[in-house]
N, C-alpha and C positions, 0 to 999 in steps of 0.2 A: 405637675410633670413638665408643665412647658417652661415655668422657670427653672426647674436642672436643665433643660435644653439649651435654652439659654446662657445660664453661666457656664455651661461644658462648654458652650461655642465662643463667651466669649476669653474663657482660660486657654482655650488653644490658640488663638490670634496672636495672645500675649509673644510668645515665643517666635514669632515670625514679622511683630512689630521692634524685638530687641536686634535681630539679626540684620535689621538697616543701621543699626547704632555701632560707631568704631570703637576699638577693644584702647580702652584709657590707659591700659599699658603697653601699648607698642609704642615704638621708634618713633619720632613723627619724620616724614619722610623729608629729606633736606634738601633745600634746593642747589643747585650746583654753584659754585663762587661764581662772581663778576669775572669776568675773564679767565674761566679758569679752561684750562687747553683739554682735558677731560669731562665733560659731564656726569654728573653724577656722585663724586667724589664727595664722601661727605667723613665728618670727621663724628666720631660717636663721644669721645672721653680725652680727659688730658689727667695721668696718672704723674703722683711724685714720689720715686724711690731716691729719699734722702737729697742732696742735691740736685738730682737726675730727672730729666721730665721727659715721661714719654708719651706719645699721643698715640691713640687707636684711631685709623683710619681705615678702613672699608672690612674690617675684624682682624688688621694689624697690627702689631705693636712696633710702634717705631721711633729712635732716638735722633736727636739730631745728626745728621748725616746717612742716616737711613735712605733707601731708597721706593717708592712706591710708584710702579707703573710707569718709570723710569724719570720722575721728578726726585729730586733730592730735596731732605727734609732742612732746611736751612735755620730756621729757629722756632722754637716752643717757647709759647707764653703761657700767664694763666688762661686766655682765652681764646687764643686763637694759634696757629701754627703756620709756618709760611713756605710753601714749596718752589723751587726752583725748577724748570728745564730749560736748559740752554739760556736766552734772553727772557723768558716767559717769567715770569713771578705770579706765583696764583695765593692767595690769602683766605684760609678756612678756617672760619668764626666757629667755636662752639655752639655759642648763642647764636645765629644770626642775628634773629629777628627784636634782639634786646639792646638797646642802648643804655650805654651808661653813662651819668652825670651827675654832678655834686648836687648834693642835698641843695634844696633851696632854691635850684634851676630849673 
């Protein structure tokens, strides 16, 4: 009897040990660009319809010359997208935290 006590006690823990663990498919949360005039701004995807690229930003879709929170979208790459306001230039990496470099380096 006392070991069903035991493993009932320790099957219930399980559930309350998982719940400090974060969900492997969320978003992971992006940190805002180097200088960017908004905090928080974070780019999720960069879509291509045929020649066209459009990038999702904060659950946007926006093409170049789009406007988001009143920066203008100035160019789309594979990786990254570049917004303008006024004199500001702000730079939002897909990847941030990924660098890339030739094989071998």
């Amino acid at each position: 009897m006392a070991a069903r006590m035991m493993l009932c006690a320790a099957l219930l823990a399980i559930p309350c040990a998982r719940a400090a663990l974060p969900d492997p498919t969320a978003l992971p949360a992006a940190p805002a660009a180097e200088g960017s005039a908004s905090p928080g701004i974070s780019l999720t995807a960069i879509k291509r319809s045929g020649k066209q690229r459009l990038a999702v930003i904060g659950g946007q879709e926006l093409a170049v010359g789009g406007r988001y929170q009143g920066a203008r979208v100035v160019r789309i790459t594979e990786s990254e997208v570049v917004l303008r306001r006024g004199a500001e230039v702000t730079v939002l990496k897909l990847y941030p935290h990924v660098e890339k470099r030739l094989r071998g380096q």
